[in-house]
C-alpha positions as CSV (number, residue, x, y, z in Angstrom):
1,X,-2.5,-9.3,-38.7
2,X,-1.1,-6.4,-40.7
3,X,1.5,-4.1,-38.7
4,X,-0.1,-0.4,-37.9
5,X,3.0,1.2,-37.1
6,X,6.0,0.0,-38.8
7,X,9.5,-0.8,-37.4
8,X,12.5,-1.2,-38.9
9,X,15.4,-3.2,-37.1
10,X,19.0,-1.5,-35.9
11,X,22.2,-2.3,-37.1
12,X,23.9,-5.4,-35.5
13,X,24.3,-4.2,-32.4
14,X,28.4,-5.6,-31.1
15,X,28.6,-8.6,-28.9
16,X,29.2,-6.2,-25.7
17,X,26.2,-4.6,-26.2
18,X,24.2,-7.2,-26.8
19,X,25.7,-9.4,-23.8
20,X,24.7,-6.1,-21.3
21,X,21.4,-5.8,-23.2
22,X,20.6,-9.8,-23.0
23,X,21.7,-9.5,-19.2
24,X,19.4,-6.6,-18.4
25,X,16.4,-8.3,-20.0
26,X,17.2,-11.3,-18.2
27,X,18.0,-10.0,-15.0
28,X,14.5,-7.7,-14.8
29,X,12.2,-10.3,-16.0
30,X,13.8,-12.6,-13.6
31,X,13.1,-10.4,-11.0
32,X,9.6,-8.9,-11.7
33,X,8.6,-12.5,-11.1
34,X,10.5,-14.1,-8.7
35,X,10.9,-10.8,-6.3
36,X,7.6,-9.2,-7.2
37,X,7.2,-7.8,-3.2
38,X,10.4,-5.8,-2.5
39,X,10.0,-2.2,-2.3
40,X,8.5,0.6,0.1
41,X,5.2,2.0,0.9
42,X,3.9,5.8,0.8
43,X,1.2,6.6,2.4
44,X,-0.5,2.8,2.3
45,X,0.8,2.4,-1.3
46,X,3.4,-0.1,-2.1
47,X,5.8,0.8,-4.4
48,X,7.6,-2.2,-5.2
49,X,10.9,-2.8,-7.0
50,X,9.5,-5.2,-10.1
51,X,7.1,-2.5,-10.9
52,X,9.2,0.2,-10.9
53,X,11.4,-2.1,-13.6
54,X,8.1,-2.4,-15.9
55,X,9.1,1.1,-17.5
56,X,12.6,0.4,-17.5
57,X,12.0,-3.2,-19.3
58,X,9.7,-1.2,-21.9
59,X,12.2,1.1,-23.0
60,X,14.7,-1.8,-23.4
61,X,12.4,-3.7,-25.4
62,X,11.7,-0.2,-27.5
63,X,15.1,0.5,-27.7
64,X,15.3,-2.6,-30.4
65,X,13.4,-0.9,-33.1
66,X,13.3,2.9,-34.2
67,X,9.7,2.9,-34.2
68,X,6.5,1.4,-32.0
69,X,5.6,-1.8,-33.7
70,X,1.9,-2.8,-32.8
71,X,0.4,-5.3,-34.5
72,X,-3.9,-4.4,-35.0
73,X,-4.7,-7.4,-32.5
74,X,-2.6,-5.7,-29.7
75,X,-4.6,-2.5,-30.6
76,X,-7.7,-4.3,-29.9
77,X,-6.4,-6.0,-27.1
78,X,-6.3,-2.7,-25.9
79,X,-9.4,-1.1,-26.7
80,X,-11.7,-2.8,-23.7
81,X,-8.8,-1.5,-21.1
82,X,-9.2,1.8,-22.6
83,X,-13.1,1.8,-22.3
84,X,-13.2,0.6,-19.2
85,X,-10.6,2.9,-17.5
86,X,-12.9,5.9,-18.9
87,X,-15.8,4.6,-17.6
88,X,-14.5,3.7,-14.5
89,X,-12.8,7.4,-14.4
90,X,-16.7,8.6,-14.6
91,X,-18.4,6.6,-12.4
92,X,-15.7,7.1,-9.6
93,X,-15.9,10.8,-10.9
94,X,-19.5,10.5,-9.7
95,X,-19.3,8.0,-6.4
96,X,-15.4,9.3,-5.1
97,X,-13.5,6.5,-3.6
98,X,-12.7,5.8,-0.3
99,X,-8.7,5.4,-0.5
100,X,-6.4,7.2,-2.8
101,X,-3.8,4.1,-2.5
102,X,-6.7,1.8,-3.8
103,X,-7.9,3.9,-6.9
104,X,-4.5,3.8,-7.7
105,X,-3.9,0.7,-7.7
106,X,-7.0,-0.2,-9.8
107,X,-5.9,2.0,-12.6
108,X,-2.5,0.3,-12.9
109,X,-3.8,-3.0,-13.0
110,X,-6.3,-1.7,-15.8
111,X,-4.7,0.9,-17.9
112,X,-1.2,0.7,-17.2
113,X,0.2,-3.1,-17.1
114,X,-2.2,-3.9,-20.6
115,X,0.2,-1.2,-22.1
116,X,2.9,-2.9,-20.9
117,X,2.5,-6.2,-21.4
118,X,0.9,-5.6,-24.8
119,X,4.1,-3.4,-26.4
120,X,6.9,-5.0,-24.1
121,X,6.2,-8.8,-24.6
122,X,5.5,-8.5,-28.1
123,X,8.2,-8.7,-32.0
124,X,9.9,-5.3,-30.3
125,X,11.4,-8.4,-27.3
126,X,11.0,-11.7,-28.4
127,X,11.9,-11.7,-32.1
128,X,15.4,-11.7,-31.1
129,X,15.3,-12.2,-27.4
130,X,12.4,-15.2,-27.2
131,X,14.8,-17.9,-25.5
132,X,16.3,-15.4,-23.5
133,X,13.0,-14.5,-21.8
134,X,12.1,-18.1,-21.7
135,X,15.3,-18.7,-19.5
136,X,14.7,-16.2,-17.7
137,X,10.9,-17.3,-17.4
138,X,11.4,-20.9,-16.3
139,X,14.1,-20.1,-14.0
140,X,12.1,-17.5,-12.1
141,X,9.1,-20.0,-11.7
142,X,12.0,-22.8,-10.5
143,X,12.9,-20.4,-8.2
144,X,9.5,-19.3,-6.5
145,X,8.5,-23.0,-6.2
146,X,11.4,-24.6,-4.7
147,X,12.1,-21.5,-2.6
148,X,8.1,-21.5,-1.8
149,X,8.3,-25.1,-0.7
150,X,11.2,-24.6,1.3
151,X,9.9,-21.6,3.2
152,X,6.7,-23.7,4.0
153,X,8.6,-26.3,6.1
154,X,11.2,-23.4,7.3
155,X,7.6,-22.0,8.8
156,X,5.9,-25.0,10.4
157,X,9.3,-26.4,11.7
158,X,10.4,-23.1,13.4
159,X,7.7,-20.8,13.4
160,X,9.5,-17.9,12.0
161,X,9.6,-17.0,8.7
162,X,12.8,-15.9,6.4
163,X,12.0,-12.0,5.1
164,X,14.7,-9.8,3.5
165,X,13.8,-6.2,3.8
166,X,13.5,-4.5,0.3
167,X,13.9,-8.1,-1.5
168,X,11.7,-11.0,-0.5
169,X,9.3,-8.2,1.6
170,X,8.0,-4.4,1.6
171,X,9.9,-3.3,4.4
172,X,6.8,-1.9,5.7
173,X,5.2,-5.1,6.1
174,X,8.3,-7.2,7.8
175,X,7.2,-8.8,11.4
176,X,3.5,-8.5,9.6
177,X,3.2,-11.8,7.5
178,X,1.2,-13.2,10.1
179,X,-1.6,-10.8,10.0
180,X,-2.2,-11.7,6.3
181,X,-4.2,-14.3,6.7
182,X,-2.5,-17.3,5.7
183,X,-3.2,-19.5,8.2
184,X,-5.7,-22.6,8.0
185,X,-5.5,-24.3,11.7
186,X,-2.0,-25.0,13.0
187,X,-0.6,-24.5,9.3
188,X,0.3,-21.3,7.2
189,X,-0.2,-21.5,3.9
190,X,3.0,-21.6,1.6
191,X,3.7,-18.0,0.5
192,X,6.8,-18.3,-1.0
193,X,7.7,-14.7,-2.4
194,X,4.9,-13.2,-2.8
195,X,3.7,-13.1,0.8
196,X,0.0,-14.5,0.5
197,X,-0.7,-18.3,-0.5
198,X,-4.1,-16.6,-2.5
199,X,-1.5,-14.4,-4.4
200,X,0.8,-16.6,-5.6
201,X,-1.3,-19.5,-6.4
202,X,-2.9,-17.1,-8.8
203,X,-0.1,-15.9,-9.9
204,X,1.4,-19.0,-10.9
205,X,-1.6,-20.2,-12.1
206,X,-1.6,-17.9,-14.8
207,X,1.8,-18.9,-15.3
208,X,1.9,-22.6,-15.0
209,X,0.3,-24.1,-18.7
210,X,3.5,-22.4,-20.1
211,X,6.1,-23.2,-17.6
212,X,5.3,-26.9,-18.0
213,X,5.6,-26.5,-21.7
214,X,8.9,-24.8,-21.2
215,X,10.5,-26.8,-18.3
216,X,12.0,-29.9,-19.4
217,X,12.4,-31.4,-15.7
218,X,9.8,-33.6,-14.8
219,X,10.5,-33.1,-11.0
220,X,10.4,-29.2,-11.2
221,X,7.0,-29.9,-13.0
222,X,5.6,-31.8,-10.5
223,X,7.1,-29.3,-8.0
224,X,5.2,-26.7,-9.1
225,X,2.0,-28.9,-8.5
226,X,3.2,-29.5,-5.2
227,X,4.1,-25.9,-4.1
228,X,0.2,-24.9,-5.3
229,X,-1.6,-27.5,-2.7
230,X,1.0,-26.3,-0.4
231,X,-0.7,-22.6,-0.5
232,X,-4.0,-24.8,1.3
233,X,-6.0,-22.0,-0.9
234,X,-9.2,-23.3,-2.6
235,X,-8.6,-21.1,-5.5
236,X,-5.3,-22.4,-6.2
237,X,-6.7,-25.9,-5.6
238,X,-9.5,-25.0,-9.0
239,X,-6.9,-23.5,-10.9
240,X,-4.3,-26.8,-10.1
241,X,-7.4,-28.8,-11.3
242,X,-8.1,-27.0,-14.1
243,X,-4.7,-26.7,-15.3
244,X,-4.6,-30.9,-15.0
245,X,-7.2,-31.1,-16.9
246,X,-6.4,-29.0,-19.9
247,X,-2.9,-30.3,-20.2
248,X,-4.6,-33.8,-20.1
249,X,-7.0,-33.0,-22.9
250,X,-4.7,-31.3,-24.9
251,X,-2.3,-34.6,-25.3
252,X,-5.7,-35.5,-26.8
253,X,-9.1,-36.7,-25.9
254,X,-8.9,-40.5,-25.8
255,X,-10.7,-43.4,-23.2
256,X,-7.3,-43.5,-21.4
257,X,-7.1,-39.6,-21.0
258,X,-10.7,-39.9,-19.2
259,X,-9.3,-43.2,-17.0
260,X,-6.7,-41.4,-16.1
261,X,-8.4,-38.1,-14.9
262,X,-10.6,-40.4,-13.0
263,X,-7.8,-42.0,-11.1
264,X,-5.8,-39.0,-10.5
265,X,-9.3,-37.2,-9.5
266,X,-9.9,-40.5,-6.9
267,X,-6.5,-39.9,-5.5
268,X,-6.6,-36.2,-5.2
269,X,-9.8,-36.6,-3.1
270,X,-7.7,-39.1,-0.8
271,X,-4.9,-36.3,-0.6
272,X,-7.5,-33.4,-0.1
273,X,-9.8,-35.6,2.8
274,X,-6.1,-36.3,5.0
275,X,-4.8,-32.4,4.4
276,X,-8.3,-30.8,5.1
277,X,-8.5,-33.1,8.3
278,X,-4.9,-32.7,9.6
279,X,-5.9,-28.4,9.2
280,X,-8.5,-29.5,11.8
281,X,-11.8,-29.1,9.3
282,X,-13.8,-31.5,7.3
283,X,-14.6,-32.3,3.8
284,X,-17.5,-29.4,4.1
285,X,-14.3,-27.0,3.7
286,X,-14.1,-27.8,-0.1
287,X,-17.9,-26.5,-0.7
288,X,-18.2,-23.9,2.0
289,X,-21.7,-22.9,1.2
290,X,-20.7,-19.2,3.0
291,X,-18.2,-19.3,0.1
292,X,-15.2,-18.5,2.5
293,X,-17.2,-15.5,3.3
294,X,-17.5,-14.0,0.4
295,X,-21.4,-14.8,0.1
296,X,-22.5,-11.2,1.2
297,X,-20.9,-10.0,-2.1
298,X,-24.3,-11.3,-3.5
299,X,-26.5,-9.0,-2.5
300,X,-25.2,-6.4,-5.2
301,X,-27.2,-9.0,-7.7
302,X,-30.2,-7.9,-6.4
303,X,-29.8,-4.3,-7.3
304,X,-28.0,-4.2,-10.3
305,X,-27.8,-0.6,-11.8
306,X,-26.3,1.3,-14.7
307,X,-24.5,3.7,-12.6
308,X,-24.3,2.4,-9.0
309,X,-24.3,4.6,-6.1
310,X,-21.6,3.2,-4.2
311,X,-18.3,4.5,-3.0
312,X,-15.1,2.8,-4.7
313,X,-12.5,0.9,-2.0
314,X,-11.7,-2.1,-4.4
315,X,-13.0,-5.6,-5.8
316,X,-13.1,-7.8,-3.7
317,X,-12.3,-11.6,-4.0
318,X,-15.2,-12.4,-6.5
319,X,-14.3,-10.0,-8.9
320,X,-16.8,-9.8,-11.6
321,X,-19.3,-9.0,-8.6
322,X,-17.2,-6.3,-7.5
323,X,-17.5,-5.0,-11.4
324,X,-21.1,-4.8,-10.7
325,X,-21.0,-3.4,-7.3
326,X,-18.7,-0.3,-8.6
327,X,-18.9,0.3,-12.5
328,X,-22.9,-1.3,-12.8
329,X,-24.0,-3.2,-15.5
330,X,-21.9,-1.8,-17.8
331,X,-18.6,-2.1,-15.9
332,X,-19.7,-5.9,-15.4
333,X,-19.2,-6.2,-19.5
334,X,-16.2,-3.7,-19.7
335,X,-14.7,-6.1,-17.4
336,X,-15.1,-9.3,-19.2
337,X,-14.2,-8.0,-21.8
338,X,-11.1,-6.5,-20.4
339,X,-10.0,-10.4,-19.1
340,X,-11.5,-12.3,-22.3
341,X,-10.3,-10.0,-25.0
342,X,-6.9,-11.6,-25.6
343,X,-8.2,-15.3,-25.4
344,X,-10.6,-14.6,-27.9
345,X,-8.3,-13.2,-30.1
346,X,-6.1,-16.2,-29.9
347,X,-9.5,-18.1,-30.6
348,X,-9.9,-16.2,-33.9
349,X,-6.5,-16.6,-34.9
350,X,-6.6,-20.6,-34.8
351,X,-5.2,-21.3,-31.7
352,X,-6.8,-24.4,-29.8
353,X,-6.8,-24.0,-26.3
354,X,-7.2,-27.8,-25.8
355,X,-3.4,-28.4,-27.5
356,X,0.0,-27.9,-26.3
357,X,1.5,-25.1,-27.7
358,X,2.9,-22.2,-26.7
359,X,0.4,-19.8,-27.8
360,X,-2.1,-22.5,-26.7
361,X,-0.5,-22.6,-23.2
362,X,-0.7,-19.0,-22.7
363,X,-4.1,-19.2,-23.2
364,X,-4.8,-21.6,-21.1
365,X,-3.7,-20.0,-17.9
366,X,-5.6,-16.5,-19.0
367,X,-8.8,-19.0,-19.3
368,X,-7.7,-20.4,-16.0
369,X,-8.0,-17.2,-14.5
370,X,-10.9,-15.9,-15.5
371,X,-12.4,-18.7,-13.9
372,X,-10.8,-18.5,-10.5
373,X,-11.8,-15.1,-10.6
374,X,-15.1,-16.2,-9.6
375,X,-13.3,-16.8,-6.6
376,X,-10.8,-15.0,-5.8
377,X,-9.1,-12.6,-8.5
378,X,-6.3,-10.8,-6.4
379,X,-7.3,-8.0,-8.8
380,X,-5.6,-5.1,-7.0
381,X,-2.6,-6.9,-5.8
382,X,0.6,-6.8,-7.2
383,X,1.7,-8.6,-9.0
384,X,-1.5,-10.2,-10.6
385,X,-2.3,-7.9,-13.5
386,X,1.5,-7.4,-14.4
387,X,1.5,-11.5,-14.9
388,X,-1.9,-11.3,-16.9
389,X,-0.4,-9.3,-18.8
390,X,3.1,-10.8,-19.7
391,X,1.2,-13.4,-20.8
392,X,-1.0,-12.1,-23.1
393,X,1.5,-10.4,-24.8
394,X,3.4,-13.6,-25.1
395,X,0.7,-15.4,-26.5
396,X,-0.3,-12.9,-28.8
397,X,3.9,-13.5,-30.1
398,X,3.8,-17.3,-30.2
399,X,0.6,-17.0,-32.3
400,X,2.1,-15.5,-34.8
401,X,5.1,-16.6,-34.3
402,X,3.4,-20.2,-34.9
403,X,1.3,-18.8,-37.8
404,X,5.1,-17.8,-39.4
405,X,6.6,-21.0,-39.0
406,X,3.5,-22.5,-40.4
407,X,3.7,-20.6,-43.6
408,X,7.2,-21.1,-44.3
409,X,6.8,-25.6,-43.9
410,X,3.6,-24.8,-46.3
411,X,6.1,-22.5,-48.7
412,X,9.0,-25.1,-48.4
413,X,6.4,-28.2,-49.0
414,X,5.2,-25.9,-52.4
């Protein structure tokens, strides 16, 4: 799509510069996802390291053009974050909220991290940096996942787990990791960096279609399957299947394809039956008709409203229902709109989510998403939205990027 705001490029910038540029880039993305929990808390509020480089990685990315480049489907991409901050703002304005620290939060994750990802990860970045990021990308997953699987057995061999103040935890939380539930029976749940097996299965989830794409090991791939069962989280376990599936269908849909779903689907129930009963439960754990609990959330379905008369605290697991409890009927659509704006965009611009692209990929794991949202979302939690976010503004690049490369065979064929 036509540029709204034009940018014109620098000057060749020298090799120093753009060595302690690359490194910067490189070293903050890196971080954001492989360290996401280091930092402090003020009053309740966690102010962690990664997202206090979010800013700092925008004006880097800025500082590559004179002007604010953004294309008219990033615009758009925005407008449903926009609309539903503002209505948000009112109804809150109207109901109050019961914590400061969590109306906070949920203003970040809407209004904040879409401008991020949107104008960081977009030409401003990857034109000239994309396989720097990518490095940077795969190597943070790599680290997460082998560090994740590690810390598992660390756990359930010693009972203690490794946390680095400022780095690997919020200081405010170290000595707490147990109290965050993340144990099923005589197990915890692998956690890796990000402290909760529910937050970084997501997390990685929304990651995962384009790591694979990217990582040219076939043992870190499988890895990463590996450290997601690890987290013993349902949602993780939907996403893992969902991601098997798409990256099976997108090699195209052929009888072998469906064989070999079928047989990977027989052994994972094999797998599933020996891990649910070694964590001291049965089968019944997979379709817990209380819904781990969350089947009280419900009830707001019964007493759907415009404007709700409820106090704001935060969603809760099943997102979409805590849309509806909060912002009403409205909110509920604001919301789905807010998730599904940038994979329908990639729809309209030609990119098949059943195919192994890049812009495909990223796709993939926002579709992923918005289905384990029905679950659990992890709305509020860092460093969900930040993720989302990086990867719609990837996506939105290697569509066009794609679309570029495209023209240019079709020019050369002419």
């Amino acid at each position: 799509m036509a540029t709204v705001i034009s940018r014109s490029a620098l000057p060749p910038a020298s090799r120093g510069r753009i060595s302690v540029f690359g490194t910067a880039i490189a070293v903050i993305i890196f971080y954001m996802i492989a360290l996401p929990k280091g930092g402090i808390k003020v009053g309740g509020v966690p102010l962690t390291i990664g997202y206090a480089f979010t800013p700092l990685l925008a004006l880097l990315a800025m500082a590559r053009g004179r002007g604010l480049s953004l294309p008219v489907d990033r615009l758009l991409a925005l407008v449903p974050a926009v609309a539903l901050a503002l209505w948000s703002a009112l109804v809150v304005h109207i109901n109050g909220a019961e914590s400061t620290g969590s109306l906070i939060s949920y203003f970040v994750s809407v209004l904040y991290l879409p401008f991020f990802g949107l104008i960081t990860f977009s030409p401003l970045l990857l034109d000239d940096r994309r396989h720097l990021v990518e490095r940077a990308f795969v190597w943070a997953i790599r680290f997460i996942v082998v560090y994740g699987i590690f810390l598992f057995f660390f756990k359930q061999v010693t009972g203690r787990w490794i946390e680095i103040p400022y780095v690997t935890v919020n200081v405010a939380d170290v000595g707490q990791l147990d109290d965050k539930l993340i144990q099923r029976g005589s197990f915890f749940k692998l956690i890796s960096t990000y402290n909760n097996g529910n937050i970084f299965g997501v997390c990685v989830m929304l990651m995962a279609p384009l790591y694979c794409l990217l990582e040219e090991k076939r043992i870190l791939r499988a890895a990463l399957y590996v450290a997601l069962f690890l987290t013993l989280s349902r949602t993780a376990w939907i996403g893992m299947a969902l991601l098997f599936a798409l990256r099976s269908f997108g090699r195209g849909v052929r009888p072998s394809t469906i064989l070999y779903l079928l047989v990977s689907s027989a052994i994972a129930v094999v797998i599933l039956s020996f891990t649910v009963t070694a964590m001291g439960r049965d089968m019944s754990f997979l379709w817990d008709r209380n819904l781990g609990g969350r089947i009280a959330q419900l009830d707001v379905l019964s007493d759907m409203r415009i404007i709700p008369y409820e106090v704001f605290t935060s969603l809760p697991e099943i997102a979409y229902l805590g849309a509806i409890r909060y912002f009403g009927i409205p909110g509920f659509f604001l919301f789905i709109a807010y998730l599904g704006v940038v994979p329908a965009i990639l729809w309209l611009e030609g990119v098949p989510a059943l195919s192994l692209t890049p812009a495909a990929a990223c796709q993939q794991g926002l579709l992923i998403y918005m289905v384990i949202a029905c679950s659990d979302a992890a709305f509020g939690f860092i460093p969900v939205m930040m993720v989302f976010w990086m990867i719609a503004g990837m996506g939105l690049w290697y569509a066009h990027h794609q679309a570029r490369l495209e023209g240019l065979a079709r020019a050369t064929s002419d």
